[in-house]
Structure formats: structure tokens, C-alpha cells
C-alpha positions as CSV (number, residue, x, y, z in Angstrom):
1,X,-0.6,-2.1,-20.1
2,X,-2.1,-0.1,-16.9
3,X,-6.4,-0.4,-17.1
4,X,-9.0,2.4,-15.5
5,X,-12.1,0.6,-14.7
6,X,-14.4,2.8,-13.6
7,X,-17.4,2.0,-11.5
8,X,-20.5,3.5,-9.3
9,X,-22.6,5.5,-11.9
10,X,-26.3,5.3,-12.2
11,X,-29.6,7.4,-12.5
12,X,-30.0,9.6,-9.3
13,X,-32.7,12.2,-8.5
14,X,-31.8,16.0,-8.0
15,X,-30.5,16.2,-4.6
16,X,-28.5,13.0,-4.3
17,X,-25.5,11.0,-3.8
18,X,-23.7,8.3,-5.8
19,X,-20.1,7.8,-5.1
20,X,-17.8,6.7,-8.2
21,X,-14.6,4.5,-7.7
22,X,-11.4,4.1,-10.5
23,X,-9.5,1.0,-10.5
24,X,-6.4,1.0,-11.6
25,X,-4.6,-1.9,-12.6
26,X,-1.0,-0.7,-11.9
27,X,0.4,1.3,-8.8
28,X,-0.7,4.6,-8.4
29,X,1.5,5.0,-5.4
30,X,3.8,7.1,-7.4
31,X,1.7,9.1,-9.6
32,X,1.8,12.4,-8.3
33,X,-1.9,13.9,-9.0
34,X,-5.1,12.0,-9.8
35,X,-7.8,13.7,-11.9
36,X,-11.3,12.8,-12.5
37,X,-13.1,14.1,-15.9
38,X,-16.5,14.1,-17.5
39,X,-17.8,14.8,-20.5
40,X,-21.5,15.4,-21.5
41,X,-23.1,15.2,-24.8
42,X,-21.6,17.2,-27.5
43,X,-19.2,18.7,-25.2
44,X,-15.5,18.0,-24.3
45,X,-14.4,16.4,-21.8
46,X,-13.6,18.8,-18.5
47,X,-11.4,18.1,-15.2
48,X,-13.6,18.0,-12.0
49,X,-11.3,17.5,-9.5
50,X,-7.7,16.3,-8.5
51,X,-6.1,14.6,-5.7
52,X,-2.2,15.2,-5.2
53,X,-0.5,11.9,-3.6
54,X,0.3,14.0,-0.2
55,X,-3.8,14.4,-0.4
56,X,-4.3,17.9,-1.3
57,X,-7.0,18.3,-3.4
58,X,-8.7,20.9,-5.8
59,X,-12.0,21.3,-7.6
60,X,-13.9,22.7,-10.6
61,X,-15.9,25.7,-9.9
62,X,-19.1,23.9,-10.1
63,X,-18.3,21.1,-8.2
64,X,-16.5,22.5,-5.2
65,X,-18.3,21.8,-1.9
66,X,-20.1,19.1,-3.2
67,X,-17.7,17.2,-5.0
68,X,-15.0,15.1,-3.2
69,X,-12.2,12.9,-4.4
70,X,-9.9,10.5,-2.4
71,X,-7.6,8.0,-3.3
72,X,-5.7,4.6,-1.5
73,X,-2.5,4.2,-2.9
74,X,-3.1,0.6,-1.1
75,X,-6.2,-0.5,-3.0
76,X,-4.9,1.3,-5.9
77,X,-7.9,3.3,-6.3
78,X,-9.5,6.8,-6.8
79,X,-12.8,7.9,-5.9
80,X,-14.9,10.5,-5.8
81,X,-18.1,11.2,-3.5
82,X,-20.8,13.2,-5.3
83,X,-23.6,15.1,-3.4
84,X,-26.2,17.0,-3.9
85,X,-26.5,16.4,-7.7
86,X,-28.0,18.4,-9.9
87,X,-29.0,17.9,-13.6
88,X,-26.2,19.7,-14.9
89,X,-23.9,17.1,-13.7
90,X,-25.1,14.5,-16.2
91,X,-22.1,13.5,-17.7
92,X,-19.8,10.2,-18.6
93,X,-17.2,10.1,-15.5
94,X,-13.6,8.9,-16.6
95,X,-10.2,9.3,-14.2
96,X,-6.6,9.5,-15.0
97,X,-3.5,11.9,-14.5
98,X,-3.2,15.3,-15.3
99,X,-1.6,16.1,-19.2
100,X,0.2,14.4,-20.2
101,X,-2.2,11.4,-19.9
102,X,-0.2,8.5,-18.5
103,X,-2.8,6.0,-19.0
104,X,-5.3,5.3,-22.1
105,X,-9.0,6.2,-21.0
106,X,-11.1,3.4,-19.8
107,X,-14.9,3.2,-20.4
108,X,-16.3,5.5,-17.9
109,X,-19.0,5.5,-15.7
110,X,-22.4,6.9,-16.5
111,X,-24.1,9.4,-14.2
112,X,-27.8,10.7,-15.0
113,X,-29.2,13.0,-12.7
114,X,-33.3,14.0,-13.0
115,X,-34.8,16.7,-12.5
């Protein structure tokens, strides 16, 4: 059975960076889009952003210009480069396709972001 591991959260200040990285334990090579998620306290969990295997990309409202994913088809691996962080962005950070879910969710990564 494929495993996300997901990897790079942490507590941040307003204003900064952390970059997040999903392992997957099978080939992505052939998975058409890549999605990362989140999902705060009491709230469900929302698509941030998406990387198509040609490299297109696309973004949530409030992530766009700050927000930027990437994958290697190579290493198996998604990421996604977060700047400019702000408090709203607290969240639990998951990846894995677009619907219909082709994977089970892994753990997550944490991401706290003070004000």
C-alpha cells in the first residue's frame, strides 16, 4: 500500500518561510495532478494548491503568490514553499491527488504561525 509521509512543519513567526515536503512511497510519475490540503481546527480540510505532471500549477485564493508547490517525479516527492506566513495559515498540511483520493491520508505536517 502507497504511504504519504509528510515533513517540514514547525512554529514560524508572521512573515516567514518553512518549506513542506510529501514522500511518497510509490511512483508518482504517472499521477496526473498533485494536491496539497490543510485543515485547521474545527474546520474541513481545503485544497491549497496543485501541480499537474507537465508542471502547471494552480492555487487557492489565499495562498497565491505566496504559496508554491513543485514536485520530482524522480525523488518521488511533492513540495510546497511557503512564504510570507501569516496566522491564518495555521493549519495541519496533508498531500495527495485530486478526488477521487488515490492514496489514504498520511499524518500531516503541523504548521503554527504567530502573530
Amino acid at each position: 500500500q502507497v504511504q504519504l509521509v509528510e515533513s517540514g512543519g514547525g512554529l514560524v513567526q508572521a512573515g516567514g518561510s518553512l518549506r513542506l515536503s510529501c514522500a511518497v512511497s510509490g511512483s508518482i510519475f504517472s499521477i496526473r495532478a498533485m494536491g496539497w490540503y490543510r485543515q485547521a481546527p474545527g474546520k474541513q480540510r481545503d485544497l491549497v494548491a496543485t501541480v499537474i505532471r507537465g508542471g502547471s500549477t494552480n492555487y487557492a485564493d489565499s495562498v497565491k503568490g505566496r504559496f508554491t508547490i513543485s514536485r520530482d517525479n524522480a525523488k518521488n516527492t511533492v513540495y510546497l514553499q511557503m512564504n510570507s506566513l501569516k496566522p491564518e495559515d495555521t493549519a495541519v498540511y496533508y498531500c495527495n491527488t485530486l478526488r477521487p483520493y488515490a492514496f489514504a491520508w498520511g499524518q500531516g505536517t503541523q504548521v503554527t504561525v504567530s502573530s
